[in-house]
N, C-alpha and C positions, 0 to 999 in steps of 0.2 A: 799407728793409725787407729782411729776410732773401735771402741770394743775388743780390741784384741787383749790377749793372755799375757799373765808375768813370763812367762819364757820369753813370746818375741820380743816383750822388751826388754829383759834382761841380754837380748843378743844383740840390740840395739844398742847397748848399753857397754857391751862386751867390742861392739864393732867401733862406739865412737873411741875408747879408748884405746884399741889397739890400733885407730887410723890417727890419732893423736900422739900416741907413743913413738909411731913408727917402727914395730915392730908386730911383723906379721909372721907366724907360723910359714911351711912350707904345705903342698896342695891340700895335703889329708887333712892335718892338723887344722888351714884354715876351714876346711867345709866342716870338719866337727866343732869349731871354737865357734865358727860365726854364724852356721846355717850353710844350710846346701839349698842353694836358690833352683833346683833342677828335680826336690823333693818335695819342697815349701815355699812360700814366698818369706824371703828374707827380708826384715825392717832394719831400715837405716835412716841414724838420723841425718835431717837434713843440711848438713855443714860440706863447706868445700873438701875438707879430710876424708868425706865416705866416698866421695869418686877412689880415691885409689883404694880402699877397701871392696869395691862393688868391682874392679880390673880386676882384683886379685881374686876375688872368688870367680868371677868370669873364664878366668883362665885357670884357676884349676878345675870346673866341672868338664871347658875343653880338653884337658889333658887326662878328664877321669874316661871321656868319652873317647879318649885317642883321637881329638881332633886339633889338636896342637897348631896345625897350619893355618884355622882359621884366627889363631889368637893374637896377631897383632891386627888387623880389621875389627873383630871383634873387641879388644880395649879401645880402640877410637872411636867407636860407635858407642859403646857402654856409655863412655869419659861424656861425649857430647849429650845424651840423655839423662844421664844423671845430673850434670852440669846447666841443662834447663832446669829441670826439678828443683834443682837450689835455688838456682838465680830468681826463676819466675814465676812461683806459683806462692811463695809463702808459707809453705807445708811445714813443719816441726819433723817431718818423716817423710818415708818415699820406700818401696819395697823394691824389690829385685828378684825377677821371676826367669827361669830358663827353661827351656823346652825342647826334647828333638822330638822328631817324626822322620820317615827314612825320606835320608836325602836332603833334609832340614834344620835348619837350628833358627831358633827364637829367643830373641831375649827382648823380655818388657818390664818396664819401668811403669811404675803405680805411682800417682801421686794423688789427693783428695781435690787438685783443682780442678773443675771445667773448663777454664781457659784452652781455647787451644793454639796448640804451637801452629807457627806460620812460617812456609819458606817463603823468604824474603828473595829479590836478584838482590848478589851481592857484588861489588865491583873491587876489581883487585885494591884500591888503596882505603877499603873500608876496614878499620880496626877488630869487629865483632859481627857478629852475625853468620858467620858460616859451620856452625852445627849441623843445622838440618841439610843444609847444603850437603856435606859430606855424608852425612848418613844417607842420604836422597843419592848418592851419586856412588857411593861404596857398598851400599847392601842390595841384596837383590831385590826386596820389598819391603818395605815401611807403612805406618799406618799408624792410628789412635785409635781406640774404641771408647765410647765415653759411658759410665757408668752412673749407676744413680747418688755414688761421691766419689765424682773425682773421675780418672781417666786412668786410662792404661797407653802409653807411648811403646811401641813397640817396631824392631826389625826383625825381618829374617833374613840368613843367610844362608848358601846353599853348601851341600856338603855332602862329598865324595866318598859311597859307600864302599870300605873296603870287599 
């Protein structure tokens, strides 16, 4: 993304290749290889290949935080946000940001476009379009915030303090 450092692009660089290679370190290794999106925001480039880089770090900040149960919700919401950000905005990049607060978790998607995403009605024999749909119907809250470039797509989910 605009003005940022050789680090985050080199982990962007580090991410598009290990989403390319198909080999991914196991939780630790990926938050140290590619970024811990729960300390930083993490840049990724914009290719079909970084959704499953952006699951996979998804799911190990859940398992650093012992929330392990929210992590298949959590990859299909990822999957679908990230999955806009390629398909529709045109971006070269998109970051990956995560968040708890008690009783919370966040994860937001950064991308430089203003465009904004629309939930559509989708009707069962429509091919595409139900992204938002699921994110709309699977997380406890959703939303954009729109920034002076670009947007932040963002859900919360809730989550069960031990």
């Amino acid at each position: 993304m605009a003005g940022q450092g050789g680090s985050e692009q080199s982990q962007a660089s580090v991410a598009t290749a290990v989403a390319v290679a198909g080999t991914v370190p196991h939780d630790t290794g990926t938050l140290e290889l590619l970024g811990n999106p729960s300390v930083d925001e993490v840049c990724l480039t914009s290719r079909p290949e970084s959704a499953a880089t952006a699951r996979r770090l998804a799911l190990a900040v859940l398992r650093a935080w012992q929330l392990a149960p929210l992590g298949d919700t959590c990859e299909l919401l990822v999957s679908e946000l990230v999955g806009n950000a390629v398909r529709h905005t045109g971006a070269q990049a998109f970051g990956l940001r995560m968040l708890r607060r008690r009783g919370w978790v966040r994860v937001e998607v950064r991308d430089p476009s203003r465009a904004l995403p629309c939930l559509l009605p989708v009707r069962e024999l429509d091919a595409s379009g139900r992204g938002l749909m699921l994110v709309d119907r699977l997380s406890d809250r959703w939303g954009v915030d729109l920034l002076p470039r670009g947007k932040t797509t963002w859900f919360e989910l809730r989550a069960l303090e031990r």
